[in-house]
C-alpha positions as CSV (number, residue, x, y, z in Angstrom):
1,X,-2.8,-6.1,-9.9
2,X,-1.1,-7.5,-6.5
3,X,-2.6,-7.4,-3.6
4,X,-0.5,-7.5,0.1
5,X,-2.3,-9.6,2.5
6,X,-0.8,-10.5,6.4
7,X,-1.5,-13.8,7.6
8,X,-1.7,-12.7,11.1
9,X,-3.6,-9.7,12.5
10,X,-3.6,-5.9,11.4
11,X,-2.5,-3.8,14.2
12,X,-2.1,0.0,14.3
13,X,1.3,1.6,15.6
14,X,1.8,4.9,17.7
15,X,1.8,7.0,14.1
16,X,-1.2,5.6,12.6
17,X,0.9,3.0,10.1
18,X,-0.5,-0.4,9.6
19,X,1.3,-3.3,11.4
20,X,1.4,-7.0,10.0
21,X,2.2,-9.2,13.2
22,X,2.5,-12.2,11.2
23,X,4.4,-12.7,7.4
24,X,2.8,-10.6,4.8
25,X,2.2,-12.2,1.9
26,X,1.4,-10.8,-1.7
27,X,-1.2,-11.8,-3.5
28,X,-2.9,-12.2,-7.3
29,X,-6.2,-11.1,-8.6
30,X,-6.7,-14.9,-9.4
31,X,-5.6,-15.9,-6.4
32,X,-8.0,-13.2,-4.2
33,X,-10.9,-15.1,-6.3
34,X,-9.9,-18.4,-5.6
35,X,-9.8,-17.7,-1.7
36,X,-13.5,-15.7,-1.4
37,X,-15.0,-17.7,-4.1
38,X,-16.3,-16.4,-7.6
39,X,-17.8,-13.6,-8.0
40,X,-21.9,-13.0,-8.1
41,X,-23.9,-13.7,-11.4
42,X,-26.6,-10.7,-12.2
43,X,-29.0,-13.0,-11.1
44,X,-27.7,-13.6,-7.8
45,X,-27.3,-10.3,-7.6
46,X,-31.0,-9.3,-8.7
47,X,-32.3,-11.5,-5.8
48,X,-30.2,-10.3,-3.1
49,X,-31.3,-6.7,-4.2
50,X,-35.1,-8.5,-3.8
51,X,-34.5,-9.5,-0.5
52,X,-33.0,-6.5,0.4
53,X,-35.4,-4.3,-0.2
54,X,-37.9,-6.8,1.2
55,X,-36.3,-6.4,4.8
56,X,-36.1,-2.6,4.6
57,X,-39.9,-2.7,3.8
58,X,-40.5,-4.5,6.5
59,X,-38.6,-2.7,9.2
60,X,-40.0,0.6,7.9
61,X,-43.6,-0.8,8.3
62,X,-42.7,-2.2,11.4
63,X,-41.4,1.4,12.6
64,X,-44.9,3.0,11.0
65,X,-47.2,0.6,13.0
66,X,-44.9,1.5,15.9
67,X,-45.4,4.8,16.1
68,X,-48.9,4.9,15.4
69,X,-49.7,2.3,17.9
C-alpha cells in the first residue's frame, strides 16, 4: 500500500479539496515505519493502557471529591 504524503503544509481550497503547498511525495508502508518508528509491542501497549486508566481514575476522583466538597 502507498501512501501520498506533502512535504509542505495541507491547505484547504474554496471547494473543500485538499491542497499540497509543497512537492507531494508518495510513500511505502516500510518507509511510513521507518519515519514514526516501529510499531508498539503488547507489552508497551499493556502499560500505556495501565497508565491510562490510572489518570482517568484519578481525574474522576478528583471530580467526586470536588463536588462533594
Amino acid at each position: 500500500m502507498n501512501f501520498l504524503a506533502c512535504d509542505g503544509d495541507w491547505l484547504q481550497g474554496v471547494d473543500g479539496s485538499p491542497i499540497c503547498s509543497g512537492q507531494l511525495v508518495a510513500l511505502t508502508v516500510e518507509e511510513m515505519q521507518g519515519l514514526y518508528g516501529a510499531a508498539l509491542t503488547w507489552e508497551q501497549v499493556t502499560e500505556l493502557q495501565g497508565e491510562a486508566i490510572v489518570l482517568f481514575a484519578t481525574v474522576f476522583g478528583f471530580l467526586v471529591l470536588k463536588k462533594v466538597l
